[in-house]
C-alpha positions in Angstrom: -9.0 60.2 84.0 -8.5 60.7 80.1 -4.9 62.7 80.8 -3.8 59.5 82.9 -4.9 57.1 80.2 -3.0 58.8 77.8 0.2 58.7 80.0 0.2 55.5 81.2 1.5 53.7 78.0 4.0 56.7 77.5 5.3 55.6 80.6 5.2 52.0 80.1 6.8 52.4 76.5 10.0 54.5 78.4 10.5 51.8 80.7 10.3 49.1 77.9 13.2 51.1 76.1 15.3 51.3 79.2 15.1 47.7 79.4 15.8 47.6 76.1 18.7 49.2 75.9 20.1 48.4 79.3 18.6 45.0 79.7 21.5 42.7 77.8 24.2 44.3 79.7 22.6 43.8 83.3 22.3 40.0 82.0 25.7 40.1 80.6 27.0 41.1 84.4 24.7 39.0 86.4 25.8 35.9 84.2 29.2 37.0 84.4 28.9 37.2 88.5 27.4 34.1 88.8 30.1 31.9 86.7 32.8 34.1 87.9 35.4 31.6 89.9 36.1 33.1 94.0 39.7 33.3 93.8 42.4 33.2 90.8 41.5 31.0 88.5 42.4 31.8 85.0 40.3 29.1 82.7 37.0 29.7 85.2 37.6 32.9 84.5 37.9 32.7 80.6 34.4 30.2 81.1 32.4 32.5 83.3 33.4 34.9 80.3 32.2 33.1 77.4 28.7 31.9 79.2 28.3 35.3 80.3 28.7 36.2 76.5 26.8 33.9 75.3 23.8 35.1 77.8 24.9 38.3 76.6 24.0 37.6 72.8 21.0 35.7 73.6 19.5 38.9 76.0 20.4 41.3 73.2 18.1 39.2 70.4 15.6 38.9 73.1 15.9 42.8 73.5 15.2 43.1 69.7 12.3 41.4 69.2 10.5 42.7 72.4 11.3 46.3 70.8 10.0 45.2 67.7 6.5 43.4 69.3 6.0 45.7 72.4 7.0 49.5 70.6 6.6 48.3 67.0 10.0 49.4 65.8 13.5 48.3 66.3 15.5 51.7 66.2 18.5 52.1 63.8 20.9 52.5 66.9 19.3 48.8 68.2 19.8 47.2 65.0 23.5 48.5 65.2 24.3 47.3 69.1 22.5 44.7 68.2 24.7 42.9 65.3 27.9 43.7 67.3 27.2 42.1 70.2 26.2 39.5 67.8 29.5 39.7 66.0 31.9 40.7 68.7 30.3 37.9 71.2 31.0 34.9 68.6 34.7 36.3 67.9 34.9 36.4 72.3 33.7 33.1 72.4 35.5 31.1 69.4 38.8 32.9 70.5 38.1 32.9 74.0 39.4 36.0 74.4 37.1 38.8 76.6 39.0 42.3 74.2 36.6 41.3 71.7 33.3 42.5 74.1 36.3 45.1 75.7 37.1 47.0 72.2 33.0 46.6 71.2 32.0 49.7 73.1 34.7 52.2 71.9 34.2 50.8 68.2 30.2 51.9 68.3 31.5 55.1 70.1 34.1 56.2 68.2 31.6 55.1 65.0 28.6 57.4 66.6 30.9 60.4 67.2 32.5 60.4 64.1 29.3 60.0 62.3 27.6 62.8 63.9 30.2 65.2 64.0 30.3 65.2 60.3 27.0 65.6 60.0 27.3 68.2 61.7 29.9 69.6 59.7 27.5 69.4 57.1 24.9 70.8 58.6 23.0 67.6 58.1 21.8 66.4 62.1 22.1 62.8 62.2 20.8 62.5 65.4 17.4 63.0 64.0 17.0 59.9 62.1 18.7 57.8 65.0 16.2 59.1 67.6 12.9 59.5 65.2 10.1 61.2 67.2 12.0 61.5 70.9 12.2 65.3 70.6 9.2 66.5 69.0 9.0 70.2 68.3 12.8 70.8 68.2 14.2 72.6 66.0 17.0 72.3 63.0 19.4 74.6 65.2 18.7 72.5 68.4 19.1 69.3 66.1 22.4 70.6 65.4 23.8 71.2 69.0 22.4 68.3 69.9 24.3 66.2 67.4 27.5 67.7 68.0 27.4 67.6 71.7 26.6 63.6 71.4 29.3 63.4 69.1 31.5 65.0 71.7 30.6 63.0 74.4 30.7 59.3 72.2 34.1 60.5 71.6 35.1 61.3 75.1 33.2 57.4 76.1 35.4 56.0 73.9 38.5 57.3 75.4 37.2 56.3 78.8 36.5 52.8 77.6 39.9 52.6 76.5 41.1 53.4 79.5 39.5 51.3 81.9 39.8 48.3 79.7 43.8 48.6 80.1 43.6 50.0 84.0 41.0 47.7 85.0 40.0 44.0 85.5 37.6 42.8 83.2 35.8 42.4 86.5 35.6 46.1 87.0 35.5 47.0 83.8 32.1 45.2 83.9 31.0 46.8 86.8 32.2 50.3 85.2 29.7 49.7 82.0 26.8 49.1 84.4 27.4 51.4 87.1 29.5 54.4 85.4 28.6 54.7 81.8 25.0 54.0 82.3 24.5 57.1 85.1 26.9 59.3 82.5 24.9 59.2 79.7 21.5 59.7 81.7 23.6 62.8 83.5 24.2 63.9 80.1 20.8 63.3 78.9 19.9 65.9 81.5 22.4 68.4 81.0 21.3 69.1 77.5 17.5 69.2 78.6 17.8 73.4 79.1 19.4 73.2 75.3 16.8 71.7 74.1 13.7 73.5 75.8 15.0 76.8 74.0 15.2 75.2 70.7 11.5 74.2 70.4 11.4 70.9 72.7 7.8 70.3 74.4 7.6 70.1 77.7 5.3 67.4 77.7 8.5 65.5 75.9 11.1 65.6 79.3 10.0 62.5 80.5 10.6 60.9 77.0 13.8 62.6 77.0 15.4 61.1 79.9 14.5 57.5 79.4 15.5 57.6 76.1 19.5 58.8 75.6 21.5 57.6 73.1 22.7 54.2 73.9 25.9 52.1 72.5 
């Protein structure tokens, strides 16, 4: 009964921070979808755009204060998604132009990689301060690899996102940030698990682990 208790918030408090995280973007799509004109139409198109920004911003303040209420912290990574959706979503919407929440993506990833790759040139793990308490146990060597293989894979996001935003509709590009970068970085999440467990992680922590990547 006791062990159950004990993991039932832990649970609840993963699925808050995927909801977090994730939440804005899924309300960014759906809004998207539902304004979204059936055949070419090139100013519904631009509309369906700026509501489904403006949902977008709107989800991602929501997002912040439930973080901050419901797990009693905003994480610095939050904060920083956070104020560009903010930022990038007024410039999509005063412009009207949809590059703005395009190029928004690569800018936090190519920030994040670069960041944490010179960390880890200095020996300095920046993940650490970004994910607080996520990994408890792990060591300074698995802090390390850990940051450099993040800043590896922001880096290689970023060169995807660039990609698909001048190969794809913004239509599918959409679809790709839900259904393709999402699944990524959980698969990546998981692929560094083994990493991890031989540089000190508790095993009571794998569940933690995987609802909890590093977002954009």
């Amino acid at each position: 009964m006791t062990e159950t208790t004990k993991a039932a918030p832990k649970a609840a408090s993963g699925w808050i921070n995927v909801a977090v995280d994730y939440g804005p973007l899924v309300v960014f799509f759906l809004a998207y979808k539902y304004y979204a004109p059936d055949g070419p139409d090139a100013a519904g198109e631009i509309l369906a755009v700026i509501r489904g920004t403006g949902a977008f911003i709107v989800a991602a303040l929501i997002a912040l204060a439930v973080s901050k209420l419901r797990l009693g912290k905003v994480s610095p990574m939050l904060w920083l998604s956070t104020v560009l959706i903010v930022g990038f979503g007024a410039l999509t919407i005063y412009f009207q132009d949809q590059r703005f929440i395009q190029w928004k993506p690569t800018i936090i990833y190519v920030g994040f990689g670069a960041a944490l790759l010179i960390g880890w040139f200095k020996s300095k793990p920046l993940l650490r301060y970004l994910l607080e308490t996520a990994f408890e146990g792990l060591s300074e060597a698995g802090w390390l690899k850990l940051s450099f293989n993040w800043g590896v894979f922001f880096l290689v996001l970023a060169v995807l996102n660039v990609a698909l935003t001048y190969t794809l509709s913004f239509e599918s590009w959409l679809a790709a940030k839900l259904w393709l970068f999402m699944p990524l970085s959980f698969l990546f999440t998981f692929t560094q698990i083994p990493m991890l467990l031989r540089h000190g992680l508790k095993l009571a922590e794998d569940e933690e682990v995987l609802q909890n990547p590093p977002h954009e």
